[in-house]
Every structure is written in structure tokens, then in C-alpha cells.
C-alpha positions in Angstrom: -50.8 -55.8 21.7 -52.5 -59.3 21.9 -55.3 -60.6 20.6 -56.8 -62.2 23.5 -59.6 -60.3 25.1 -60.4 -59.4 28.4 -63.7 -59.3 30.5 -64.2 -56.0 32.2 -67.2 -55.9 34.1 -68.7 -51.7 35.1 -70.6 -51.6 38.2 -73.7 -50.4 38.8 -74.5 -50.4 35.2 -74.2 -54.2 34.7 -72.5 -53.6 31.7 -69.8 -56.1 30.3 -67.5 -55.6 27.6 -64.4 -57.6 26.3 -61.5 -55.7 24.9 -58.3 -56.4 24.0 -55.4 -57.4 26.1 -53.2 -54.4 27.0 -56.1 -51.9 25.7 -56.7 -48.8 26.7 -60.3 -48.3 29.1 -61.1 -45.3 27.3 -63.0 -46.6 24.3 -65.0 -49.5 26.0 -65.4 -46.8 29.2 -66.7 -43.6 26.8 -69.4 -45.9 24.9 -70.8 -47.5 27.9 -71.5 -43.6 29.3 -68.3 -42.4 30.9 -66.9 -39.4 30.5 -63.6 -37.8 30.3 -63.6 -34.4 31.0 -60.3 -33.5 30.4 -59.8 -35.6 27.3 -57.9 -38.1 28.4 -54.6 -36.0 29.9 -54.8 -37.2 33.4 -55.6 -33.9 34.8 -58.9 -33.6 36.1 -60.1 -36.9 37.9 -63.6 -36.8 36.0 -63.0 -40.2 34.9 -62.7 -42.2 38.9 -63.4 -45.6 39.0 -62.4 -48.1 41.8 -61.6 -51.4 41.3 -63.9 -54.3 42.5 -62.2 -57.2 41.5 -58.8 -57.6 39.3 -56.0 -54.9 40.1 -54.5 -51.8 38.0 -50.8 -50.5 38.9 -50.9 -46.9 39.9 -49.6 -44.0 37.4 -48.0 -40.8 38.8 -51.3 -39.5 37.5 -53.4 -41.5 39.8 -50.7 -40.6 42.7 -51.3 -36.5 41.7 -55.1 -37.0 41.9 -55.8 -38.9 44.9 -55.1 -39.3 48.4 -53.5 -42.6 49.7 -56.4 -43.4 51.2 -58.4 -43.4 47.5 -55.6 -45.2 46.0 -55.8 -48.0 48.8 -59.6 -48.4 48.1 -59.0 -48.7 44.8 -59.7 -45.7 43.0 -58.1 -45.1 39.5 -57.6 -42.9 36.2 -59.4 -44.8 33.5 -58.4 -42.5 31.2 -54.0 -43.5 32.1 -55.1 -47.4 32.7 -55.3 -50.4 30.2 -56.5 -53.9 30.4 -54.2 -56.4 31.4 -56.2 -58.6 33.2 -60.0 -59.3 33.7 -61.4 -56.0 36.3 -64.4 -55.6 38.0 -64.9 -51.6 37.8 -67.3 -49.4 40.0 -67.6 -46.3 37.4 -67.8 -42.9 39.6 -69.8 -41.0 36.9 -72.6 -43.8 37.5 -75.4 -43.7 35.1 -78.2 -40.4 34.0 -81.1 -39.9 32.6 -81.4 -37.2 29.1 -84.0 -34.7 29.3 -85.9 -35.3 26.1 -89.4 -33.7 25.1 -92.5 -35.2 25.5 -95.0 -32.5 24.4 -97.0 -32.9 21.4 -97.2 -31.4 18.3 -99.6 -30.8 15.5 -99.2 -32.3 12.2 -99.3 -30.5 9.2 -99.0 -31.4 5.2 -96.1 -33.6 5.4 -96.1 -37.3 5.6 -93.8 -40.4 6.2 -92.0 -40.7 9.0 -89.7 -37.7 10.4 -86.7 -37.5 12.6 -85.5 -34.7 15.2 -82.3 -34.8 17.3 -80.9 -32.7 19.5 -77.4 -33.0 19.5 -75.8 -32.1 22.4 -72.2 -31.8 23.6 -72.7 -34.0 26.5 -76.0 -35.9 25.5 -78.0 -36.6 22.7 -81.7 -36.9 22.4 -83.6 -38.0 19.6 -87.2 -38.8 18.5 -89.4 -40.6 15.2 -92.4 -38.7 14.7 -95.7 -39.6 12.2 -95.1 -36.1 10.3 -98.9 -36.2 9.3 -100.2 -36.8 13.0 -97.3 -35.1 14.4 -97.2 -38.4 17.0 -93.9 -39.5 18.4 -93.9 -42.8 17.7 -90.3 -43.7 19.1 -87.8 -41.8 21.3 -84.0 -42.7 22.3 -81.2 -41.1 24.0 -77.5 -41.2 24.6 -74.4 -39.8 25.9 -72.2 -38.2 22.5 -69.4 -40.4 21.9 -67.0 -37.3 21.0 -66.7 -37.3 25.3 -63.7 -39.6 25.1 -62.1 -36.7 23.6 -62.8 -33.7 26.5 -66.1 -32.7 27.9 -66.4 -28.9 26.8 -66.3 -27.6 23.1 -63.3 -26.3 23.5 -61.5 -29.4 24.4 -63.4 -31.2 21.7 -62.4 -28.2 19.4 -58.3 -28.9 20.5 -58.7 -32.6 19.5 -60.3 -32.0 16.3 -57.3 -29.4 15.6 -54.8 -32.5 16.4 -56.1 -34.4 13.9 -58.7 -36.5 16.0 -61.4 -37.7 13.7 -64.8 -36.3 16.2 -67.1 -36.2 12.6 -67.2 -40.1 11.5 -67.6 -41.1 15.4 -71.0 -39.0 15.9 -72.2 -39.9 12.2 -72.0 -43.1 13.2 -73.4 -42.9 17.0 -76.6 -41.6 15.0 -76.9 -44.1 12.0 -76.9 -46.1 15.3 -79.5 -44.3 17.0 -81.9 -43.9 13.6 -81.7 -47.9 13.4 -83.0 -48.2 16.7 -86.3 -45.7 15.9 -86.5 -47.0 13.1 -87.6 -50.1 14.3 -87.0 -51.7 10.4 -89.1 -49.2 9.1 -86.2 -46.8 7.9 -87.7 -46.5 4.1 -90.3 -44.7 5.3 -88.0 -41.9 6.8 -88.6 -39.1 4.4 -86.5 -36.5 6.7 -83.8 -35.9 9.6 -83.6 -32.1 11.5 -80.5 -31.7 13.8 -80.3 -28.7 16.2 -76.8 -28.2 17.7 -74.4 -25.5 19.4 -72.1 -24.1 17.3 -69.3 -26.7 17.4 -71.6 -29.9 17.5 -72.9 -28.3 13.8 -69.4 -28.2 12.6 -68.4 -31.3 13.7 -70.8 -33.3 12.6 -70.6 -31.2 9.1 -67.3 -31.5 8.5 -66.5 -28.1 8.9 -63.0 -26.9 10.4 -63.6 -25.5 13.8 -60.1 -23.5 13.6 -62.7 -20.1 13.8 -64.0 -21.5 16.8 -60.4 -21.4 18.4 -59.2 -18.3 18.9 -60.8 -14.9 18.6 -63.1 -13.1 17.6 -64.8 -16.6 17.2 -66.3 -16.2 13.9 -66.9 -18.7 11.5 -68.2 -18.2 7.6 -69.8 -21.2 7.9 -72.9 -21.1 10.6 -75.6 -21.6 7.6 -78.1 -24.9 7.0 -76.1 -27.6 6.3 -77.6 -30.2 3.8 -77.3 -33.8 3.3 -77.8 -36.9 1.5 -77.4 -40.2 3.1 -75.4 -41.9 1.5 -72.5 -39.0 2.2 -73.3 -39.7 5.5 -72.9 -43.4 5.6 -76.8 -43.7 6.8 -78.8 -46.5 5.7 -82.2 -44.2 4.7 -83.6 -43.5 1.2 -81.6 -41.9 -1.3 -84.3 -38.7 -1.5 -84.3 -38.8 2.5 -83.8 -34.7 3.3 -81.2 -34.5 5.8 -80.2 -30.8 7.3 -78.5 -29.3 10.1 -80.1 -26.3 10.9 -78.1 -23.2 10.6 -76.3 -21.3 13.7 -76.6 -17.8 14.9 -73.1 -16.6 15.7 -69.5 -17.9 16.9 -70.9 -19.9 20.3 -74.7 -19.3 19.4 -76.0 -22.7 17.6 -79.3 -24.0 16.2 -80.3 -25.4 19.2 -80.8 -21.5 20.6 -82.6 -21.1 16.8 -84.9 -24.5 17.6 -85.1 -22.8 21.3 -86.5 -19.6 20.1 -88.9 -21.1 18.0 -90.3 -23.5 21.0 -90.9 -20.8 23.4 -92.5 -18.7 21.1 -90.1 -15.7 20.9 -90.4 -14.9 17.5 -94.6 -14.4 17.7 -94.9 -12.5 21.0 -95.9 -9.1 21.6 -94.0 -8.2 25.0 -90.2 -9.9 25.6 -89.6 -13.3 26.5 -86.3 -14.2 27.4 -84.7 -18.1 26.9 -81.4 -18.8 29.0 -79.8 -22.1 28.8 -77.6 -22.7 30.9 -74.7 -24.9 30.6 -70.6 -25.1 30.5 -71.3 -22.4 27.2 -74.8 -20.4 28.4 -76.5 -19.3 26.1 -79.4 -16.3 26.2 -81.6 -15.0 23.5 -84.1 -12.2 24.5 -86.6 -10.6 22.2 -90.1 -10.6 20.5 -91.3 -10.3 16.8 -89.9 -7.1 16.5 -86.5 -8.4 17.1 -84.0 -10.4 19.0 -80.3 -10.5 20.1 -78.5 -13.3 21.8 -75.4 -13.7 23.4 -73.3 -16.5 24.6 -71.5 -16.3 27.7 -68.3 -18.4 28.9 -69.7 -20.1 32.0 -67.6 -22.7 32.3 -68.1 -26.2 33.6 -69.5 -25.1 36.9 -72.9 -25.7 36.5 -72.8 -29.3 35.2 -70.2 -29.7 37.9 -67.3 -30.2 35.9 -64.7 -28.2 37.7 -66.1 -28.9 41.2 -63.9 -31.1 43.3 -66.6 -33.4 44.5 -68.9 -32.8 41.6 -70.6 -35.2 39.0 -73.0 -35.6 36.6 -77.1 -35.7 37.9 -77.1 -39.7 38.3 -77.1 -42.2 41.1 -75.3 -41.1 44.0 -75.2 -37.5 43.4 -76.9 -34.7 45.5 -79.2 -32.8 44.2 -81.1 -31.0 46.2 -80.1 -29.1 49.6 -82.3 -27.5 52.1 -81.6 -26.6 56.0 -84.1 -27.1 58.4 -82.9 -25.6 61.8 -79.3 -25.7 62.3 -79.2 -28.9 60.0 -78.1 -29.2 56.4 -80.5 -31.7 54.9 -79.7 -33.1 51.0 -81.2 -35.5 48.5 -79.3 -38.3 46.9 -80.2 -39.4 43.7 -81.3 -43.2 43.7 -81.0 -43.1 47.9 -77.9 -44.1 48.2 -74.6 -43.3 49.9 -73.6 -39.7 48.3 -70.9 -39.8 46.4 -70.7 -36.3 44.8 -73.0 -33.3 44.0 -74.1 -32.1 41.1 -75.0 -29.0 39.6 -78.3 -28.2 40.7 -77.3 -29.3 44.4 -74.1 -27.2 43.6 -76.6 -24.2 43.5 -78.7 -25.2 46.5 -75.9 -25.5 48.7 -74.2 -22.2 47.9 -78.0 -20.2 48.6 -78.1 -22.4 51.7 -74.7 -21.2 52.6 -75.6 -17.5 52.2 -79.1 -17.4 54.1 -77.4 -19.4 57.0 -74.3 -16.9 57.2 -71.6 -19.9 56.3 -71.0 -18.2 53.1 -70.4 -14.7 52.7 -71.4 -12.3 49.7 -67.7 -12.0 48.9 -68.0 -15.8 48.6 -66.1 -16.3 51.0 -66.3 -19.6 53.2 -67.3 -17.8 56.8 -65.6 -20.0 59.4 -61.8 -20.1 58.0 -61.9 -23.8 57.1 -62.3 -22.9 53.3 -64.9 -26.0 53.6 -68.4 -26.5 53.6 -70.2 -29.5 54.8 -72.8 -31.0 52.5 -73.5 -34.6 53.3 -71.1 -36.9 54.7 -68.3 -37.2 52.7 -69.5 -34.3 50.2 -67.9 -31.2 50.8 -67.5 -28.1 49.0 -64.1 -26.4 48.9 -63.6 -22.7 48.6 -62.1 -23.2 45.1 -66.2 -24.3 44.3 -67.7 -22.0 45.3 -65.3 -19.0 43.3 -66.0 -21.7 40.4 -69.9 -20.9 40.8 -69.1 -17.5 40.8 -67.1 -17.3 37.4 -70.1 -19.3 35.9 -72.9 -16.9 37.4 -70.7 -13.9 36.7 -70.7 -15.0 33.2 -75.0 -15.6 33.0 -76.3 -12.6 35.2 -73.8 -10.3 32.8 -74.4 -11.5 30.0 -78.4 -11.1 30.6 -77.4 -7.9 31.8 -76.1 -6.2 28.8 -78.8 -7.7 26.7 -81.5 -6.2 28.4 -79.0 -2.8 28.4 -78.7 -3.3 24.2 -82.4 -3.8 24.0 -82.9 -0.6 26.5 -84.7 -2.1 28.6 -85.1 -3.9 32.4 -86.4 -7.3 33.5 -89.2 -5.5 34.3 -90.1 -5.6 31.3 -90.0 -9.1 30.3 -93.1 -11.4 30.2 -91.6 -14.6 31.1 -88.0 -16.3 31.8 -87.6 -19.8 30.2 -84.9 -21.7 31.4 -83.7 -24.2 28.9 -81.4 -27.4 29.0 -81.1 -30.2 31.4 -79.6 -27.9 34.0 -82.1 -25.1 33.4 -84.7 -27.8 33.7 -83.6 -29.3 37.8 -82.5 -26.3 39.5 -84.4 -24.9 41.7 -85.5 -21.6 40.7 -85.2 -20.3 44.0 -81.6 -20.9 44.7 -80.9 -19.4 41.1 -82.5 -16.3 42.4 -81.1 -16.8 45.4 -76.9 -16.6 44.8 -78.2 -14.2 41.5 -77.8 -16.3 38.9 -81.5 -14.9 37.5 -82.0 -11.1 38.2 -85.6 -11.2 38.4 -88.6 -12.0 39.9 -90.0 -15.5 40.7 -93.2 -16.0 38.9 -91.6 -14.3 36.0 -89.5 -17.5 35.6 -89.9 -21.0 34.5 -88.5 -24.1 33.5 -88.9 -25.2 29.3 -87.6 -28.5 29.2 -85.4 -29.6 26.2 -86.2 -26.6 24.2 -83.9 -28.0 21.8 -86.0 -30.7 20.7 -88.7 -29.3 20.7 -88.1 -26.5 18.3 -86.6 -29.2 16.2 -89.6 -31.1 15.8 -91.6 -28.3 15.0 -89.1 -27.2 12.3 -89.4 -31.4 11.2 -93.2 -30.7 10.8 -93.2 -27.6 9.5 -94.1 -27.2 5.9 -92.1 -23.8 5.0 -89.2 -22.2 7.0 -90.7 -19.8 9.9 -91.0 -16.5 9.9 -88.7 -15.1 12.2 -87.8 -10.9 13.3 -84.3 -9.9 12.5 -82.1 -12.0 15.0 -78.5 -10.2 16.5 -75.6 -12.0 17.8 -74.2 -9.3 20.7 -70.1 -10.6 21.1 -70.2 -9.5 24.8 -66.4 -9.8 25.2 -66.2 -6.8 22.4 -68.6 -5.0 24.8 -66.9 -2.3 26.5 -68.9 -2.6 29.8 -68.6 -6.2 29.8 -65.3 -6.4 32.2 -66.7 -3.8 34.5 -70.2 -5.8 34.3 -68.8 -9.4 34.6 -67.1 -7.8 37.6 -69.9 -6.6 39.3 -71.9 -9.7 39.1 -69.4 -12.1 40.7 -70.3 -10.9 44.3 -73.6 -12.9 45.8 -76.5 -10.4 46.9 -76.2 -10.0 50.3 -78.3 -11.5 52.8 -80.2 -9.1 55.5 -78.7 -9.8 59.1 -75.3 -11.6 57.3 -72.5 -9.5 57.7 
């Protein structure tokens, strides 16, 4: 490879980069905010982007992912192109925002200056707080580098096993992203709290994630993980207390443990229930006498990873639907062209689709054409909408044999929080609507990052909290869970739809 550089130029986020001749896109792509879903392979498309000015050949991966019409506008596999030439590139991911948590807390008998971060699989929030105010005094966000390497745990799980190095690349992401709070002031940092899934804990801890791999799923090391800075190559005080707070089963992390501790769960007297749903959902329902939590194989569906037109919620995605009449009406983030859907439009479309009749309870596309017309081009195939079945299947199941393992009903809960970026956009309505959330509307509501949250009030927090016995359920070594999972893949059916 050469050492002269090229100019590549990413479109709409004015971003430029320079990287070598010959390169690879992946690496200057992944840090500027694209993803790639599949990990590089060439498999799922996730990674589009159309060339605005320079010219990349086409691979026979780009010739099995698009049509000739895509490949003559330009459209291309970053993942299977390199730099041989300077490119103007329009990135089809576009830009997002991360949901971060602007609630504040009470201090307590700490002081010096505190960090909390969420770390997520797709995105990582992070905030500075005065620990004796409790104040937030700086906040930043980012999209986790490991997403060059797949954007699932799973995948990111496969590339750890084949030797990829996913630890060093998110220790260093965050030494980043402490600078930055910081502000100069990093001497004053007297502690760091992380809350993560399962496989973002072990990651980041150095832990093997071969457990996570294959069945049952259990790993001996889900406990608080501790650290000192300089093992972590972090340029804080040499006393600064740095933890990872500990998991609660195979695919149950410490950001359900941080989420149960926002909400309140482990202080009420009547049961609150916490969902978060994403590509691994998550549920924990209980009170102080107790809780159990699940996690539930949802797939990408709801961040609409395995949709055909689906993207991430940023410019150019849709994501709201409505009808009005006859008409199907949809909202484009940033008002422009749409160019995909995401998942909370994903959700709106498929409840549209049943009240109108287009889409039966079977899920079944009514008119024959297996397609259903969103907003010019957006589409939805039949293949998405059996996708948003798998992934509801997976949630209204799951939440399902919880409540069955407490002996109890949703009639019995006090309140529904819906955690998580997703949890946090879709409307409530349509979640009801195709059945995602058994229950009734008032009862539910949307929590924000709950993530966060509960980390910074385990940051301020002067002793560990009291919490009720927690237990992780493994659904799949339920015995109803099959005939469950099976029963809550139909839609509920709509009065006057046949």
C-alpha cells in the first residue's frame, strides 16, 4: 500500500478524512458514524453509500445487493471498497441523535467530579456530574466504534472469537470521550460508573465472551468489574475508582441493573415493569419483594436492521405513519426526500396496515403484491413485516411468561416503562396496536435512557442500594416458551378485517 493519502469527502455530514491510498473505507467510514451491520462480509447492504464525485469499480458484492439501476446512480458497499482515488461519498446511514438523560439528581456525601456512561452496543452516552450538587456539568455522545465489526452482540461476539481486538478500541473511544468532559479538569475526576449489556461489560473488561456463544449462555463472570487507570490507559488520577457495574444473567447486563434502579423497581409496593427494547430486549418486572427478568432474542427488527428499506432514526428516515382517509401520510426526519424507515415508523406502518385491512392478522400482505406502500420510494416487503413479527414474538412472550412466573396478569402492574432509544420514539399506540405491549394505554410510558440514569444515581450514591432478590428466568429452558413464542407471532385482529 502507498503512502500517499487520499481526500474522501462524506455527505451530508461535512466530514472529511484523508486515508491512505488503496485503504479500506471501513475504518475512516465506522469513526465518522457509519455502521456495518453485518461486520464487513458484504451481506447485508447496511453500509450504502453513493458516489458523488470520484468513481469505485463494482464487486460481485455490490452486483448481489443492488439493482442496476442503484449501481448506475452510484450506490456502493463501503464495507468491499477501498480508496484509490479522491471520492465524494453520500453516506446512506446519514447522521442520529443519542438519547441521553437530562433529569437531575440530588447530591449526596461525595465530592469531585463523577463520571457515568452508558455504554451501548450501538451508541454511547456519557455525562460529568458535580457529585456534591449532583449537577451535570458536561454531557457527550457517540456511536461505539466496535460497529465496524457487526452491529448486534452476536456478531461483535464472532469477531472477538477470531481474534479481533473489540476491548482496546472502546477503552480508547472513552479515554477520548472523558477528555472531552473533562474540559482539562480530569484531576479532579474522583470516579467512572459504566452500565452495559452483557457483552459490552465483557468487552470492555477483557473478559472472553466464548459463554456468550453458544448455550445455555452462562458466563462466571457477570460481577462488578474494577479498575485503575492506568490499566486502562486513561489519563485520570491514580486513586480515580473506576467500575463496571455487575450483570444479571447471560444477555441481562447492568444497564437493566442501572434501569431498575431509575424507575424505581426495587422501592415499590405494587409491580412496575421496565422493557427495553432493542435487537436483544430486555424485561425486568417486579417490586421490593422481588424481581425476575428475562432477555428475549428480538432481533434487529426494531432498530431496523433486517428491514429491506430500513435505517437508523436520522435524516431521511420515516418515522412516523398515520392514514388519514384512504391516504397513507409519513414523517421524514429532517424533511427531506425519504430515503428509508426506521424502527419506530416500521411499527407505525405495520398498525396502519392492520386497521386499514392491507395487512392481515396472519401478517400477511392483503393484496398479493407482498408490498406495501409507505412513502415514495419506501416500501415494505412481506419479508418485513414477518421480521416484526419474530421481534414482537420474542417481547410479548417473553413478558408473557414473566408475569406467568410471578403468577400474575398485567392487570396487576402499576406502570409500563419503556426504556432505550427505541422504547423512547415509538408510539405507544402502534406498540399496542400490532401487540407488542399486552396492556392498557395509560398503564404505559416512555423512561428515556434508563441506562444513564440509574448510572448516575449509582455515581452519586454513597453505599451500594438496597435491592430485593433479583431472578434471571432463561426463557428458552421454559417449556411453554415455544408454544408461547408461537402464539404471540399472529397480530390481534382488527374488528371488520377479515
Amino acid at each position: 500500500m502507498s503512502n500517499e493519502t487520499v481526500r474522501i469527502q462524506l455527505e451530508p455530514l461535512s466530514a472529511v478524512v484523508e486515508v491512505p491510498r488503496g485503504a479500506s473505507l471501513i475504518s475512516a467510514l465506522s469513526a465518522n458514524g457509519v455502521e456495518f451491520p453485518c461486520g464487513g462480509t458484504g451481506l447485508c447492504g447496511g453500509c450504502s453509500v453513493r458516489v458523488l464525485g470520484g468513481s469505485l469499480p463494482i464487486t460481485d458484492s455490490d452486483l448481489t445487493v443492488f439493482s442496476s439501476g442503484e449501481l448506475e446512480a452510484g450506490w456502493r458497499l463501503a464495507c468491499q471498497a477501498r480508496a484509490e482515488m479522491p471520492l465524494i461519498l453520500e453516506c446512506g446511514q446519514w447522521e442520529m441523535d443519542v438519547l441521553t438523560d437530562n433529569s437531575g439528581l440530588t447530591g449526596g456525601s461525595k465530592s469531585g467530579l463523577g463520571i457515568a456512561i452508558d455504554l451501548g452496543t450501538t451508541t454511547i452516552a456519557a455525562q460529568m456530574l458535580d457529585m456534591a450538587t449532583g449537577n451535570v456539568l458536561a454531557v457527550e455522545t457517540m456511536l461505539n466504534p466496535q460497529a465496524s465489526f457487526g452491529s448486534d452482540v452476536m456478531s461483535r461476539i464472532q469477531a472477538a472469537l477470531s481474534g479481533a481486538d473489540l476491548t482496546s478500541v472502546v477503552r480508547l473511544a472513552l479515554q477520548q470521550m472523558i477528555t472531552r468532559l473533562a474540559g482539562g479538569r480530569e484531576q479532579e475526576i474522583a470516579e467512572v460508573v459504566l452500565v452495559g449489556n452483557t457483552v459490552m461489560h465483557h468487552l470492555f473488561s477483557g473478559l472472553s465472551v466464548e459463554p456468550l456463544s453458544q448455550v445455555p449462555f452462562h458466563s462466571p463472570h457477570l460481577g462488578v468489574q474494577r479498575f485503575k487507570a492506568r490499566e486502562l490507559g486513561w489519563q485520570l488520577p491514580a486513586d480515580c475508582s473506576i467500575r463496571f457495574e455487575r450483570c444479571l444473567g447471560g444477555f441481562v447486563g447492568s444497564d437493566i441493573l442501572a434501569g431498575i434502579v431509575s424507575v424505581g423497581m426495587a422501592r415499590a409496593e405494587t409491580l412496575i415493569a421496565l422493557v427495553d427494547l432493542g435487537t436483544n430486549g430486555e424485561i425486568a418486572i417486579g417490586n421490593r419483594d422481588g424481581i425476575v427478568c428475562a432477555s428475549t432474542a428480538a432481533g434487529p427488527a426494531f432498530e431496523a436492521g433486517s428491514i429491506r428499506m430500513g435505517m437508523r432514526a436520522a435524516t431521511g428516515a420515516i418515522s412516523r405513519v398515520s392514514q388519514s382517509g384512504a391516504e397513507i401520510c409519513a414523517t421524514v426526519i429532517g424533511d427531506v426526500e425519504a430515503r428509508g424507515i426506521c424502527g419506530s415508523g416500521l411499527v407505525d406502518a405495520v398498525a396502519v396496515g392492520l386497521e386499514s385491512g392491507q395487512i392481515l392478522s396472519s401478517g400477511r400482505i392483503a393484496d398479493g403484491t407482498k408490498l406495501l406502500k409507505v412513502k415514495d420510494p419506501v416500501v415494505l416487503y412481506q419479508s418485513d413485516v414477518r421480521e416484526l413479527q419474530l421481534a414482537k414474538g420474542a417481547i410479548a412472550s417473553g413478558f408473557r411468561l414473566l408475569l406467568k412466573r410471578l403468577g400474575t396478569s398485567a392487570a396487576d402492574l402499576q406502570c409500563i416503562y419503556l426504556a432505550g432509544a427505541f422504547g423512547n420514539y415509538v408510539r405507544i399506540e402502534s406498540a399496542i396496536g400490532i401487540g407488542l405491549i399486552e396492556a392498557p394505554r395509560n398503564l404505559i410510558h416512555a423512561a428515556g435512557n434508563t441506562a444513564l440514569r440509574g448510572a448516575k444515581i449509582l455515581l452519586l450514591s454513597a453505599d451500594e442500594p438496597t435491592l430485593p432478590t433479583i431472578e434471571h428466568v432463561s426463557l428458552a429452558a421454559d417449556p411453554g416458551f415455544q408454544d408461547e413464542y408461537a402464539n404471540c407471532m399472529t397480530f390481534r385482529e382488527v374488528a371488520g378485517v377479515v
